[in-house]
matplotlib code that plots the C-alpha trace (Angstrom):
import matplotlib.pyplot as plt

x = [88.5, 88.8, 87.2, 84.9, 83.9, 83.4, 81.1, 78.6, 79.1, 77.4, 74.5, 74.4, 73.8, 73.0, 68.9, 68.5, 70.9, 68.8, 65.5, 66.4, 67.9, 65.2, 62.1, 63.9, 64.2, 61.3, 59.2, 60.5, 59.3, 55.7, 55.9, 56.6, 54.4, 51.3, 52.0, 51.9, 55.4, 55.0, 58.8, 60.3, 57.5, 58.1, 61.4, 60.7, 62.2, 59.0, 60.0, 61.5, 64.3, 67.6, 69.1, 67.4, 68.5, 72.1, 75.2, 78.8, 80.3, 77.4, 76.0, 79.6, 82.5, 81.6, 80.7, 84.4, 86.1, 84.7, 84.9, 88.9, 89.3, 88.0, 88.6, 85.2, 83.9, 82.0, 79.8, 77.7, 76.4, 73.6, 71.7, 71.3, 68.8, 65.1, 64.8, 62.0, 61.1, 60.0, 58.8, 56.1, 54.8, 51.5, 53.0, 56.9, 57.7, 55.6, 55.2, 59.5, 59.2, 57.0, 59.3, 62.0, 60.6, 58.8, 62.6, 63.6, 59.8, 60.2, 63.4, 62.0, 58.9, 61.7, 63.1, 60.4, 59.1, 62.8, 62.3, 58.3, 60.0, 62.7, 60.6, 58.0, 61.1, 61.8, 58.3, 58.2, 60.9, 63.1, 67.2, 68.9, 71.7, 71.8, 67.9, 68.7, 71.7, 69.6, 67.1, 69.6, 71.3, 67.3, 67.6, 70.9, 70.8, 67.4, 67.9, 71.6, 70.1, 67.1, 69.8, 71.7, 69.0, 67.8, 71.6, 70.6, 72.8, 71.5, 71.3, 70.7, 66.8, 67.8, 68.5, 65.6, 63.4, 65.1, 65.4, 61.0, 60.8, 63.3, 61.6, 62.8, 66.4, 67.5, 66.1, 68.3, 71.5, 71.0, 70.2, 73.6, 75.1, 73.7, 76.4, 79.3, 76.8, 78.7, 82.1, 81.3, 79.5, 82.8, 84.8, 82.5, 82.3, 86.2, 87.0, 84.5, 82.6, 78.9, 79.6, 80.3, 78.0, 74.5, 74.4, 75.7, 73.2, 70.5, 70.9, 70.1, 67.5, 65.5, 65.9, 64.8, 61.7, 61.3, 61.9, 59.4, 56.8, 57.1, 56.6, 53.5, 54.8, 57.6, 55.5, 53.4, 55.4, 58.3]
y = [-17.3, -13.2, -11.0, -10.1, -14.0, -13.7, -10.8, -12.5, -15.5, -14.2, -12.2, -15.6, -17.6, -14.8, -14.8, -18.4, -19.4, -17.3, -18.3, -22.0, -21.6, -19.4, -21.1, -24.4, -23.3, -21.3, -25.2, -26.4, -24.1, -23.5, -27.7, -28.0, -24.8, -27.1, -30.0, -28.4, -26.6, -23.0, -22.3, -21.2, -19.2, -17.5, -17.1, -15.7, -17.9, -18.1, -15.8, -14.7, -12.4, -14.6, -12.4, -15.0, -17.8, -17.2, -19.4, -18.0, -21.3, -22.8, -20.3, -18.1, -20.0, -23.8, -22.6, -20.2, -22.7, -25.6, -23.6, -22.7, -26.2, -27.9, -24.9, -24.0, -27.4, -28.1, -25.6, -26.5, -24.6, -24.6, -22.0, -21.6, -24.5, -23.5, -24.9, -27.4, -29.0, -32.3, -33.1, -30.3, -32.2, -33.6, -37.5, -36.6, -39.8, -39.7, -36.0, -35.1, -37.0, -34.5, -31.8, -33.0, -33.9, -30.2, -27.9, -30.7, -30.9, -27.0, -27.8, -29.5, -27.2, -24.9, -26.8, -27.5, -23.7, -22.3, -25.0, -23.6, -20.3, -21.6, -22.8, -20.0, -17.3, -19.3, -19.6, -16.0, -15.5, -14.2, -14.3, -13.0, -15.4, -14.2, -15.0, -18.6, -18.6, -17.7, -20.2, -22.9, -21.8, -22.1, -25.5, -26.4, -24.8, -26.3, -29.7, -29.7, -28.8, -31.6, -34.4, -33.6, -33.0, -36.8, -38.1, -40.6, -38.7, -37.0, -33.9, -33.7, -34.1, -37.3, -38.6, -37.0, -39.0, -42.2, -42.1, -40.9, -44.2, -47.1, -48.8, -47.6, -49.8, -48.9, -45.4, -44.5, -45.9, -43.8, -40.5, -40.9, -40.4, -36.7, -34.6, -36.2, -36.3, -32.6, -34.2, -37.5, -34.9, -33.0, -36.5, -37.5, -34.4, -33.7, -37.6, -36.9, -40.0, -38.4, -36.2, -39.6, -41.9, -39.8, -36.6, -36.9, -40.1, -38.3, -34.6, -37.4, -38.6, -35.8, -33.7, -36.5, -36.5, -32.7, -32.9, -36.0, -34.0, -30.7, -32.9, -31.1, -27.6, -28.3, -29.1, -26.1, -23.7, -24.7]
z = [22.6, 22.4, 24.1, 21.1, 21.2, 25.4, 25.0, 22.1, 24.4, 27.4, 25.4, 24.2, 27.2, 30.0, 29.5, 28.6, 31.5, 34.1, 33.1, 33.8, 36.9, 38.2, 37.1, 38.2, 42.0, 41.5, 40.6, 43.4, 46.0, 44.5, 44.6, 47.9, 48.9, 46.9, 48.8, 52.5, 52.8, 53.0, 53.7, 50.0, 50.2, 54.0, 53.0, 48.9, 46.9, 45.1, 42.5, 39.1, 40.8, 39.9, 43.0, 44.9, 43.2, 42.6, 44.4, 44.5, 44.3, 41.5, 39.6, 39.5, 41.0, 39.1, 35.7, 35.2, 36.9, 34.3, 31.4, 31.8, 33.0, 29.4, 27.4, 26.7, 25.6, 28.9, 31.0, 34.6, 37.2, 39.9, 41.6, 45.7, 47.3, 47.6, 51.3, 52.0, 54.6, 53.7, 57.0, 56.5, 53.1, 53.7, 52.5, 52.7, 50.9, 48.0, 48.1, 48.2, 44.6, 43.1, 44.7, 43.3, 40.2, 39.6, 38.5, 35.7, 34.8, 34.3, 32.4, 30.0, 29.7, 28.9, 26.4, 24.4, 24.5, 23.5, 20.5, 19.6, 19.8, 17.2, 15.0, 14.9, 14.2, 11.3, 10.3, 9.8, 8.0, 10.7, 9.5, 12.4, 13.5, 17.6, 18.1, 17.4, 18.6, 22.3, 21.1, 20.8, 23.9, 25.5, 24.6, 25.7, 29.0, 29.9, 28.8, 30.8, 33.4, 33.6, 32.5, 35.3, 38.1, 37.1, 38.2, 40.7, 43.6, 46.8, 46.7, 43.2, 42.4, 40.9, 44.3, 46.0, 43.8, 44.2, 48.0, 47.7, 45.4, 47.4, 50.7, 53.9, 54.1, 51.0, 51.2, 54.3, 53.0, 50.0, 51.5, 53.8, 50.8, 50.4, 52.1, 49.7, 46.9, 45.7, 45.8, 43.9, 41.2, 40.9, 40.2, 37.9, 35.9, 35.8, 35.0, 32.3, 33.3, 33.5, 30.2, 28.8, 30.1, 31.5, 30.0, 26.1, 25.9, 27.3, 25.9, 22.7, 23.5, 24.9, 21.9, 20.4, 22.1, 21.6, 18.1, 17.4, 20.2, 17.6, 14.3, 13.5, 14.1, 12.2, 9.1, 9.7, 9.5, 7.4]

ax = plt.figure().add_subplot(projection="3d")
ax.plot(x, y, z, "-o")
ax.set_aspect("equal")
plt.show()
């Protein structure tokens, strides 16, 4: 790839890439602020400043280090924890679930507004190639980002959920898993095993769903 091609690349990507991140932490913390924990808020992580959301490691470090790594073909990245304090949460067990639950819900908001916006570009009559090539990008960031938040692996929001939804035994052994949960992500990724097996299925059958959910805006205004 040239540099010409690096540059349209991250015009590309850069506002659809921030927008997930930050509203995804951002759900989080007015979540947990909604069901009694105030300390995303305290600490202002409530917000649409992607300052406040960015990681070194995930949101810089992971995403160049992926993308030389499989020449391009395969992108990830995550921003800096909104902290929560489940013990604050009014019911921490059911409550952590909707916590966790809230950035991939916002995700796939996302998603489906990037494709509303698609399909109202092209409504009107709109032929520039870089708006949908942002829209597409919309789409792809947001729904790469819910697939793999569901991944049932503490501390993904996948393995919030499922330690919110197990009974207390099985709850427990899971959530020991948490502080290797990063390094069992990283084998999985580079073996290609959750590319192959959770997110390519998936990306499916969510954009799927979105396209079957926009039917009737598709026939409007096409």
């Amino acid at each position: 790839m040239d540099f010409a091609q690096i540059i349209q690349s991250i015009a590309v990507n850069a506002i659809p890439l921030l927008f997930a991140i930050t509203l995804h932490e951002a759900a989080h913390g007015y979540a947990a602020r909604r069901f009694g924990d105030n300390t995303a808020y305290l600490m202002g992580r409530i917000t649409m400043n992607p300052l406040k959301h960015i990681d070194p490691v995930g949101t810089i470090g992971m995403p160049i280090l992926l993308y030389f790594a499989t020449a391009g073909a395969f992108l990830f990245g995550y921003a800096k924890p909104v902290p929560v304090n489940f013990g604050r949460l009014r019911n921490p067990k059911r409550d952590m679930i909707w916590v966790a639950l809230a950035g991939p819900g916002s995700n796939l908001v996302q998603a489906v507004l990037w494709a509303v916006l698609g399909y109202l570009l092209a409504g009107v009559g709109v032929e520039e190639k870089f708006f949908f090539l942002v829209v597409e990008a919309g789409i792809k960031w947001n729904l790469i980002l819910l697939i793999f938040n569901l991944l049932p692996l503490p501390p993904l929001d996948g393995g919030r959920i499922l330690v919110g939804l197990l009974p207390p035994g099985p709850s427990l052994a899971v959530a020991k898993i948490e502080p290797y949960g990063f390094f069992v992500l990283l084998a999985l990724v580079f073996t290609g095993l959750v590319q192959s097996y959770w997110l390519q299925p998936l990306y499916v059958l969510f954009s799927q769903i979105i396209a079957l959910l926009l039917t009737p805006l598709r026939m409007l205004v096409l």
